[in-house]
Every structure is written in C-alpha cells, then in structure tokens.
N, C-alpha and C positions, 0 to 999 in steps of 0.2 A: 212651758212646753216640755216634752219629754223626749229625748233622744236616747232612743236605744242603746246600749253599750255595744261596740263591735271588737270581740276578742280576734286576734292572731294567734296561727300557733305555725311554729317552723314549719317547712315544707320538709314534712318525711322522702327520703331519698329510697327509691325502689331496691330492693334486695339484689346486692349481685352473687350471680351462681357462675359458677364453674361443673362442667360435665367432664369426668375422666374415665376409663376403661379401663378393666383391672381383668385381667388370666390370671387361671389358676391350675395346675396341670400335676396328676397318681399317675406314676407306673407301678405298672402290678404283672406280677406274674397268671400265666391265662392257667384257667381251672379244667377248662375241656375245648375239644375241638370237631369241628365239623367238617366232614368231607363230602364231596359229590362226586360220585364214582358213576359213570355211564359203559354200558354194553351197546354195541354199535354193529349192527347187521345189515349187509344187502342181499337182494336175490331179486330173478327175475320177475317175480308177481309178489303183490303185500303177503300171502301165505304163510311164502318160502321164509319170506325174511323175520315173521314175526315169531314162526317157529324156534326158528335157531336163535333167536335174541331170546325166549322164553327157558329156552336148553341151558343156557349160557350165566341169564341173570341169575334163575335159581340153583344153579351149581356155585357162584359168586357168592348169595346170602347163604347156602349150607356153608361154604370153607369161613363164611365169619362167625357164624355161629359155633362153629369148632375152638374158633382162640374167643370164644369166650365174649362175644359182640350181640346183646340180648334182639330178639323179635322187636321191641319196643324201642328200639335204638336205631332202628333202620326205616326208613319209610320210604317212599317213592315221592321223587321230586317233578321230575316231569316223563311223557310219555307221546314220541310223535313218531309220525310217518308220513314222508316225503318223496314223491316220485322226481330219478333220476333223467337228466335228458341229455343226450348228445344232439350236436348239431352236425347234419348230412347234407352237404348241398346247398344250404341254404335252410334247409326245413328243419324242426325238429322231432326228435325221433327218442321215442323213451326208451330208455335202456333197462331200468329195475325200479327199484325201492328201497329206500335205508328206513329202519326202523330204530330210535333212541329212546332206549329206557334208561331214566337217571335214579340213582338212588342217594339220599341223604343218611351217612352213618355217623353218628354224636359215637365221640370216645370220651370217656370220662378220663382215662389211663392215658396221660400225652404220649406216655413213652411208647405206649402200642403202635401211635399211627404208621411208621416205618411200617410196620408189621400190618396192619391190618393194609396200606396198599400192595405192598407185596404179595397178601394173600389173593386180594381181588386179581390183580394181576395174572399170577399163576395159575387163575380158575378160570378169565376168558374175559376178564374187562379192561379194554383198551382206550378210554379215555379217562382221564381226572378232571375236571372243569373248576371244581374250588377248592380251595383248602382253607378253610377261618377258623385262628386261635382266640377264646372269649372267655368273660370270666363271670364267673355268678353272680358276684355283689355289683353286678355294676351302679344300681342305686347309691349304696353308701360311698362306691369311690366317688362317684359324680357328687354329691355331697361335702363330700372329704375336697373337691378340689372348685368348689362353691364357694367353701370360707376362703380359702387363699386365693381366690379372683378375687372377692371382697376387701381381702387384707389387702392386698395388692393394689385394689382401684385408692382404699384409704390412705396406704403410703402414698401414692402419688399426689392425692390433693393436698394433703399437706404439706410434702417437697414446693409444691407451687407457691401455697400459700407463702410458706415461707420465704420462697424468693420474691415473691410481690408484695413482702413484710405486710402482709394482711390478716387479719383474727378468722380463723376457719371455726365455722359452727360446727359441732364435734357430732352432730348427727344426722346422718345427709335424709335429703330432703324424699328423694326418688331411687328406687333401683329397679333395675329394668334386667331381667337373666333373660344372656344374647346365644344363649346355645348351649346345648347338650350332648355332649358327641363322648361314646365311650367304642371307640375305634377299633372293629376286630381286625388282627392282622392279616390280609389275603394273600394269597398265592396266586399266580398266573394260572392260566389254564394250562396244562401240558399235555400230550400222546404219548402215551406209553406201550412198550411191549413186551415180550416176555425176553428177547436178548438184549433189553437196555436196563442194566442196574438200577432200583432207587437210588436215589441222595437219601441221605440221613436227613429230616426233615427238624429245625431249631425252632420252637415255637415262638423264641423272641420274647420281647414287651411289647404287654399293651399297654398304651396311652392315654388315660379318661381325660378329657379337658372341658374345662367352664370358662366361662366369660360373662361379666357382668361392666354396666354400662350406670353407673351413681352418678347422682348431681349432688351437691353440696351451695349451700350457702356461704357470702363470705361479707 
C-alpha cells in the first residue's frame, strides 16, 4: 500500500513593522509680498458712496503707479456694498451705505512695501486687511524639506530598532507624505490713517515644512 509522504516546514512568523514620522522643515528668505489695501466710503444713498470710493481708489492706483508699482501688479480683490442701519425706538432705520473696494498689489521689491503703504495711505486708503511675505520656489523648498522628513523618519526607526536590538530592513516598506505647507508670513488686519505713522514693516522667515509618515519592516 502507498502512503503518501507528508513534508513539514516551520511556521514562517509574519513580518513585524514599525510605523515612525519624520518632519523636515527650509527657512528661506520671502522673494515678494502681497498687500490688500481697501478704500472705504459711506454716504447717504449707494451713489454718493460709490462715487467717492471711485475718486479715491483711482487717485491710490495712480500714486502706485508713480513709485514704480506696474498695472499688472494690482488687481482688484473684492468689491461690496452694504447698507448701514441705526436702531430708533426699537425699529430700524437706515442711515447710508459703505462701499469696499479691495485691491491686491504683489511687490516684487520687499523693501518698497513701507513705501508703497505709505503711498496708498497719503492718497485716501484707509484700511490694510493683509500683508503675506512668500517665496517663488516654494516647490523645490517643499522638496528640499521632503528629504529631511524622510531622513528624519529613517533616523528614528533605526534609533528604535536599535534599542529593541532588532535587524531593521534598510528599505521601508510604505511612505505616506502627511503635508505640504509652505507657510506665507501674515499680518493682522490693521486701520490706518493719515496722522498715524507706518511701522517699518520686517518680512521675517518663511517656514516650508513636510512630514512624512514610513513603515519599515523588522
């Protein structure tokens, strides 16, 4: 009679992994900046107020286009009008209308911006709403700070490994990129007028950061 041969073979033991996080974080110097400068008018009827906001924005875009701030550098951000209301007695009762026209000017020249708020200022624009310091490359810095989250997740699994005196597979299994952030520097909103000084305005650092999330076998 025949009995089949029956082989064994060890029970293979499933793979263990380890999942670590690695940051990697460019400062760099911003390359140009973005302002939003707003003209802000009331009057008793939409007219009145949109008149003199019209007066005011284009007397603002000619004094930038004097220091040298091109047509294509300025564009309009937003554009609203809002009726005002008092409350009398109980009821309410319209008083006017404010009209906001926002304008978006990119300087390429950081050192201008002092200067180009000043200018707006002096011509009849009484709000600033943003100011963002940014930088061109932000691709390659995000990049650039890509490898050193990866370097970073790699130092650590092997710090591990090595305290759990375990053999680390030298090339991990999964990476997972957990974000992309090349961070423009903002400004608060501020009111301005023509008897309150600018500040000298510091463009600072920006910040590009990456994060990546590797598994490793061990």
């Amino acid at each position: 009679m025949y009995y089949p041969q029956t082989f064994f073979q060890p029970f293979a033991a499933s793979p263990r992994e380890m999942t670590v996080t690695g940051n990697g974080e460019v400062a760099v110097q911003p390359d140009f900046a973005q302002i939003q400068i707003e003209v802000r008018t009331q009057g008793e009827n939409v007219s009145m107020a949109q008149q003199e906001n019209a007066v005011i924005m284009n007397r603002v875009i000619e004094s930038l286009n004097a220091i040298n701030i091109p047509e294509e550098a300025i564009q309009t951000a937003a554009y609203t009008i809002f009726p005002n209301y008092d409350f009398i007695e109980g009821r309410q009762v319209l008083r006017g209308y404010e009209v906001q026209n926002a304008i978006t000017v990119e300087i390429t020249d950081i050192r201008q911006v002092g200067t180009v708020i000043d200018t707006a200022i002096q011509n009849g624009a009484n709000h600033v709403s943003a100011i963002q310091f940014k930088t061109l490359n932000a691709d390659a810095h995000y990049r650039q700070a890509l490898q050193y989250a990866l370097m970073d997740a790699i130092g650590k699994a092997r710090s591990l490994a090595e305290t759990m005196h375990v053999n680390l597979q030298s090339l991990p299994v999964e990476i997972i990129e957990e974000s992309n952030i090349a961070a423009p520097i903002p400004f608060k909103a501020f009111k301005l007028s023509n008897e309150q000084p600018v500040t000298p305005i510091e463009p600072g650092i920006i910040t590009v950061t990456a994060a990546v999330r590797v598994k490793f076998r061990f």
